[in-house]
N, C-alpha and C positions, 0 to 999 in steps of 0.2 A: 297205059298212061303213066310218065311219070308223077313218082311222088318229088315236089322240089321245096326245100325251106324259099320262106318270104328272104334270105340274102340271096339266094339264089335266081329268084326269080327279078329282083330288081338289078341285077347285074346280068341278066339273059342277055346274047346278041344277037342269037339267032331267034329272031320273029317275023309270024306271031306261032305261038308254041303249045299244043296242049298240054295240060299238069296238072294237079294234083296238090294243094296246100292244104296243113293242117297247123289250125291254131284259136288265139281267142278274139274276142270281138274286141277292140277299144272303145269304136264309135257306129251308130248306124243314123245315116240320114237319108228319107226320102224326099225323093224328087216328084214335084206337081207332073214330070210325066210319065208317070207311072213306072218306075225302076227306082232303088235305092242303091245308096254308097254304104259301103261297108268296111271300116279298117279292122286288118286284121292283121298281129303279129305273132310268130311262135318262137318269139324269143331268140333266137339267131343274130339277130340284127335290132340297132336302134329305132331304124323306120319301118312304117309300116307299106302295109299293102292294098295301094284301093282296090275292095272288086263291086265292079258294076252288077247287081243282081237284079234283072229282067223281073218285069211285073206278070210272065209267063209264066214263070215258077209255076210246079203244080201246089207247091208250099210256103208262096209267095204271100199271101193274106195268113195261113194261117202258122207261120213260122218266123219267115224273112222278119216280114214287119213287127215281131215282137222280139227280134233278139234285141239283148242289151249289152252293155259292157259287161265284160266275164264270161259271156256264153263261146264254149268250145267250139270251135265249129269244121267241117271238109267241104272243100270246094274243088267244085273240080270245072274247068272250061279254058278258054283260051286265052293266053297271054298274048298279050299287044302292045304298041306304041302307046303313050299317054299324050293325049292333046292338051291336059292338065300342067300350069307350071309346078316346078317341085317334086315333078318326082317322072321316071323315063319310061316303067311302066302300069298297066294296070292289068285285072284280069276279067272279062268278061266272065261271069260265072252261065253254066249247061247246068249246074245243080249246087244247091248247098243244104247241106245234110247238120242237121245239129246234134251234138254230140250230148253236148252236158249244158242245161238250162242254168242261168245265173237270177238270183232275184235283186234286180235293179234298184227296189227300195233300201235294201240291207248289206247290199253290196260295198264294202268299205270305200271303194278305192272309185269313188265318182270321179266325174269330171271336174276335177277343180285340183286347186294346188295341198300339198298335206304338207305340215315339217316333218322334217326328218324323225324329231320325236315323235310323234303322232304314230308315223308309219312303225317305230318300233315295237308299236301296239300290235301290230299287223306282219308281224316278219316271217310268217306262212305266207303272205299274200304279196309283201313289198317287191320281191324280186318283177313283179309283171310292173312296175314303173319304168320308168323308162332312166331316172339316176340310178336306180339300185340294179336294172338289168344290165345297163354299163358299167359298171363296177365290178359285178359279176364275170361280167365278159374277161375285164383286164386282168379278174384274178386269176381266172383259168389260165390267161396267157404268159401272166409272172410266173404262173407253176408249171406250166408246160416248158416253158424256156428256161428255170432253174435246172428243172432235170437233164433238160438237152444240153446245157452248158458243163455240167459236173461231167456227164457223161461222154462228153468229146473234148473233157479235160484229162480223160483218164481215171476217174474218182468211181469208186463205186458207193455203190446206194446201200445203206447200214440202216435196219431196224433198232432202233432201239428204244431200251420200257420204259412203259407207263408208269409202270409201279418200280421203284426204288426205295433202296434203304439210306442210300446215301445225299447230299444236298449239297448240291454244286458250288453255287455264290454264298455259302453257309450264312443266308439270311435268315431263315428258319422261318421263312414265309411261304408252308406248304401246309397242302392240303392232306390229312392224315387217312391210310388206308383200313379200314377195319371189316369185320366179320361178326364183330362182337355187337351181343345184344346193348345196348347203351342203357337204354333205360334199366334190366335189372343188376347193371352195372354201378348204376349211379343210386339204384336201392339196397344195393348191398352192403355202402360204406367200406368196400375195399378198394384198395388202391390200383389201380391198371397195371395189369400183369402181361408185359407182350408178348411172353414166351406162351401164353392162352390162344392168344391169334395166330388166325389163319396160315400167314407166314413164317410166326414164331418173335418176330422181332418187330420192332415198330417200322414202319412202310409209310412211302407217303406215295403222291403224283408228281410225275417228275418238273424239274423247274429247266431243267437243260439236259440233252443228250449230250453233252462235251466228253464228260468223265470214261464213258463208256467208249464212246468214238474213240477215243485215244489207245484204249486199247485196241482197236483193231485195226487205226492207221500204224500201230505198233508191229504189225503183220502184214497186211497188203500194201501200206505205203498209203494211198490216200483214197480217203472215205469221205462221204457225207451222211447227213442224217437229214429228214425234212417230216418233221411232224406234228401235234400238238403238244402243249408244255403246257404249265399252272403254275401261278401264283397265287398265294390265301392273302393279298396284300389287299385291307381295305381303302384303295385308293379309289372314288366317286367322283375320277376325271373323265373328262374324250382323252384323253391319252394311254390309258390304263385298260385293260382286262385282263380276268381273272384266268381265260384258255385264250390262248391263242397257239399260232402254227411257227415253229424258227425254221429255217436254217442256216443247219450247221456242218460246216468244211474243214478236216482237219488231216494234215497231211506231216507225214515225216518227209526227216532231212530238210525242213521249211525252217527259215528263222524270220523276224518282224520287215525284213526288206520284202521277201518271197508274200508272205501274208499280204502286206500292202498290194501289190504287185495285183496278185490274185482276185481281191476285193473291188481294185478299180477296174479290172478287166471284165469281174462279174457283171458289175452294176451298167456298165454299161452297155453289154450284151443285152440286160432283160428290159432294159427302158430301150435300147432299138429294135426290140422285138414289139414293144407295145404300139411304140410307134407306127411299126410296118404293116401289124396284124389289126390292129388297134385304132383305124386311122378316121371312121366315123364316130366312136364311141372317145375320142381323143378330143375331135374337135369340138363335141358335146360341152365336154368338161371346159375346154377351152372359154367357149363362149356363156356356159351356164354358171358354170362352179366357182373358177376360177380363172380371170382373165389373164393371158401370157402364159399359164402352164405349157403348154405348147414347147415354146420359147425356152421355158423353163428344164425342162427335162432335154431338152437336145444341152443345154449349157452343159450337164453333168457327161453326156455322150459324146461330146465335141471338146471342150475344154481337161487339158492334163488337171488332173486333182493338185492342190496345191499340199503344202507339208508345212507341217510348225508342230515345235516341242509344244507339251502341257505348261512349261514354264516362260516359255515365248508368247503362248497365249496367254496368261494371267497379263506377261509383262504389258503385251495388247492391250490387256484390258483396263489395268490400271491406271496408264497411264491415258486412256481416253476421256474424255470430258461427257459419256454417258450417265444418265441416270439411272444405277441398274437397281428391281427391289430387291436382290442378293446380295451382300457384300461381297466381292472380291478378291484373296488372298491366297498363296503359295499356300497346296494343301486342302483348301475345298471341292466336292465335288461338282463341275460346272453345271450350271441350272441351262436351261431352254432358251433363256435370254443372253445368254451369254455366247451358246454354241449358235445362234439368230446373227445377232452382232458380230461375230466371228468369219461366218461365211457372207456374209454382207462386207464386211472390209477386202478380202481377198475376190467379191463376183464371181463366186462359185463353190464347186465344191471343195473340202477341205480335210485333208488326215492329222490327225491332233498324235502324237505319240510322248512315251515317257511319263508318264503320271506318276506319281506317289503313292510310294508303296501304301502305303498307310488305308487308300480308299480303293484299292483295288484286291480282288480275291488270292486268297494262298497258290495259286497255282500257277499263274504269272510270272516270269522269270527275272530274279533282284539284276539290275543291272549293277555292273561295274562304283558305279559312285554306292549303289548299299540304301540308296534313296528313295530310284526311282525302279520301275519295274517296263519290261518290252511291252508295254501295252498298246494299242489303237484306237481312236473311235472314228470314223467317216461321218461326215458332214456334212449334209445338203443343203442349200438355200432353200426357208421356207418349213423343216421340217427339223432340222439340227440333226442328230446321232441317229443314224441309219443301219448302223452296223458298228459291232464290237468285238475285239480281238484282243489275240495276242501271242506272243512267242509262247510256248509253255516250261517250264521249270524241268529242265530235263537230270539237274545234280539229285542226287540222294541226297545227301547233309543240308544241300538249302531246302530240300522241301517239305524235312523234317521240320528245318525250324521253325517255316513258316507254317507247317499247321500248328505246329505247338502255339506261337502265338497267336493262333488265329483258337486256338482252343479247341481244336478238334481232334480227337479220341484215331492215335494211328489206328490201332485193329480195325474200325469199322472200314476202314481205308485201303488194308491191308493188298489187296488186289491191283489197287493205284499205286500206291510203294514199289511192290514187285516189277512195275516195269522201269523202272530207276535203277533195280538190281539184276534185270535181265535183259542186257544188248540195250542198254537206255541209246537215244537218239535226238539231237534236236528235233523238234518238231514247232505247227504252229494252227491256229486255225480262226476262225470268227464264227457269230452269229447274226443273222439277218432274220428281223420278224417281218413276217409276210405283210401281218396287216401296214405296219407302218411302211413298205414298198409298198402296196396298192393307198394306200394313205398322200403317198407322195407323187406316186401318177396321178392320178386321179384330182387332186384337189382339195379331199371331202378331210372335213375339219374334225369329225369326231370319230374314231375309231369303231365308235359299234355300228357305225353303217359301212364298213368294211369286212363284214365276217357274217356270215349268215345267219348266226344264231347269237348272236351277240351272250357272254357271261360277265356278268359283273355283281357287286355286292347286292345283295337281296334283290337280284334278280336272275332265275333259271328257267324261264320256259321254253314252250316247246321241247 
């Protein structure tokens, strides 16, 4: 007998079929003549599965009729046409065997609606919903299709650490690595000695794989990275956490055309793959989350991205008759209402290039005027800054200078130097945070119901 998941069996064409499903209860309801309905999903798929369970059971009184939501269950009988609307098949159950017993008073996840917050009570348990198991779905699918895109780009797949000495966007907003006892640290009124630790020198979690990528697109030509990254930044938004997953593409001989190029070709690959593969769990969102996503994400997959300077856009903005709560001026870095308003004038998506040197990282390469640097951001309707980029600083002399004003210590550097002195190259690359692509398919407005274990400030469980 086949074993077949509930997607498989609701898209069966050959019936009727014997099989084999395994999964959990949603719903059980008996019928006055004597047989009960039973929904059952195993997570594969958004809908479920009715099966008709005969009042013949030999474990029909003392099993059938007390399962509840939660209980595990195998069923095994014949798959049929449904005379039911809603759904094309059902499965006659010959047996259903219970695996794992749920208690229906304690059971979180009753039949009724929970908020999102609620359920983060619950995020062992949230996935068996039916938003957060669609969610789920789309992220496997963003990550499955990141990889198949890098990889039939030519790019290979680059490990790189957790633990670093170095800090990429030198915000100094990381998480620190240690070995050392703290507390008889903090009783001994001596001062933190990092050459004591573990690694010898102060270590943190890394904030970005760039630094390191570059070396080794410095060698194969072009790399990717795709893993999680940290930031120590107490921000207590839905826009922020503390781990999250990037990636990151960085390719020699690339300059800020090439970058762009690459970025709109990604994004539009992994939202028509979500689309294809995606296509009940899509229309979910469509009609539950958010109305027109749909719509919404073919724009970014159909529509050429449109282009405007950083200075083209202030001038946009200035001179619009919006009420923004950010002030607006040549030089600041653009808030979420602003990059909102942005792609809402253009109906679509947008690449913003050329920013100020001033609010962008030392690594960035000074353009010509001395002002501005080859940078990127991409722009969605609905989400704003999707992905961030940029040419990288491949001179020696400029990229001294800019660390120096950027205040950071060559030596610890010293390995990033060296490729400026050895065969330097143009080059260029981005990063895409995962959650905010599945943020953007999807709908869902708060970020920690995009990641399965949500981190944020004074909160770590599970």
């Amino acid at each position: 007998m086949d074993w077949k998941t509930i997607d498989a069996c609701r898209r069966c064409e050959t019936l009727p079929q014997r099989v084999e499903v395994r999964g959990w209860v949603r719903t059980r309801r008996d019928s006055k003549g004597g047989f009960s309905f039973i929904e059952v999903n195993d997570g594969t798929c958004l809908g479920n599965l009715q099966v008709v369970a005969p009042g013949e059971l030999d474990n029909y009184a003392s099993e059938v009729q007390k399962l509840t939501a939660g209980c595990s269950v195998v069923v095994q009988g014949e798959l049929v046409e449904s005379p039911a609307k809603g759904q094309s098949t059902e499965l006659h159950a010959q047996s259903v065997r219970v695996i794992g017993w749920c208690d229906g008073e304690t059971y979180p996840l009753q039949k009724k609606r929970h908020s999102f917050e609620k359920l983060r009570e619950w995020s062992h348990l949230r996935a068996r919903t039916n938003t957060l198991g669609a969610v789920m779905r789309v992220r496997n699918r963003l990550s499955q299709s990141i990889h198949r895109f890098f990889d039939d780009a030519g790019f290979y797949y680059l490990h790189t650490p957790i633990v670093t000495a170095s800090d990429c966007e030198g915000a100094g907003e990381m998480f620190r690595v240690t070995t050392l006892d703290l507390e008889k640290l903090a009783g001994s009124n001596r001062p933190f000695d990092p050459s004591q630790d573990f690694f010898g020198k102060p270590t943190h979690l890394t904030v970005s794989g760039q630094l390191e990528g570059e070396t080794y697109a410095s060698a194969l030509s072009k790399i990717y990275t795709f893993g999680p990254t940290f930031r120590a930044e107490n921000s207590n938004t839905s826009r922020h956490l503390a781990e999250f997953w990037m990636v990151e593409p960085e390719a020699a001989f690339f300059d800020l055309r090439d970058n762009m190029k690459l970025a709109e070709s990604f994004l539009k690959h992994i939202f028509s793959d979500v689309l294809e593969h995606c296509a009940e769990d899509m229309e979910f969102f469509d009609q539950r989350i958010e109305k027109g996503k749909i719509d919404q994400v073919k724009s970014v997959i159909e529509k050429p991205f449109e282009h405007m300077t950083y200075t083209e856009a202030v001038d946009r903005l200035t001179s619009s008759k919006e009420s923004f709560e950010y002030p607006v001026k040549w030089g600041i870095d653009l808030q979420a209402e602003h990059e909102k308003y942005l792609t809402q004038l253009v109906d679509g998506p947008l690449i913003l290039t050329d920013y100020p040197s001033t609010i962008k990282p030392f690594y960035m390469r000074v353009s010509d005027d001395e002002k501005t640097v080859a940078a990127m951001d991409v722009l969605v309707p609905g989400v704003g800054e999707i992905i961030g980029g940029s040419q990288r600083e491949e001179r020696l002399d400029v990229l001294l200078r800019r660390m120096n004003e950027a205040g950071l210590d060559e030596k610890e550097y010293w390995w990033y130097i060296d490729l400026r002195r050895f065969g330097s190259v143009p080059h260029a690359g981005f990063g895409l945070g995962l959650e905010r692509a599945v943020q953007y398919a999807t709908g869902m407005t708060n970020i920690r119901d995009v990641i399965p274990f949500p981190r944020t400030p004074g909160n770590a469980e599970f």
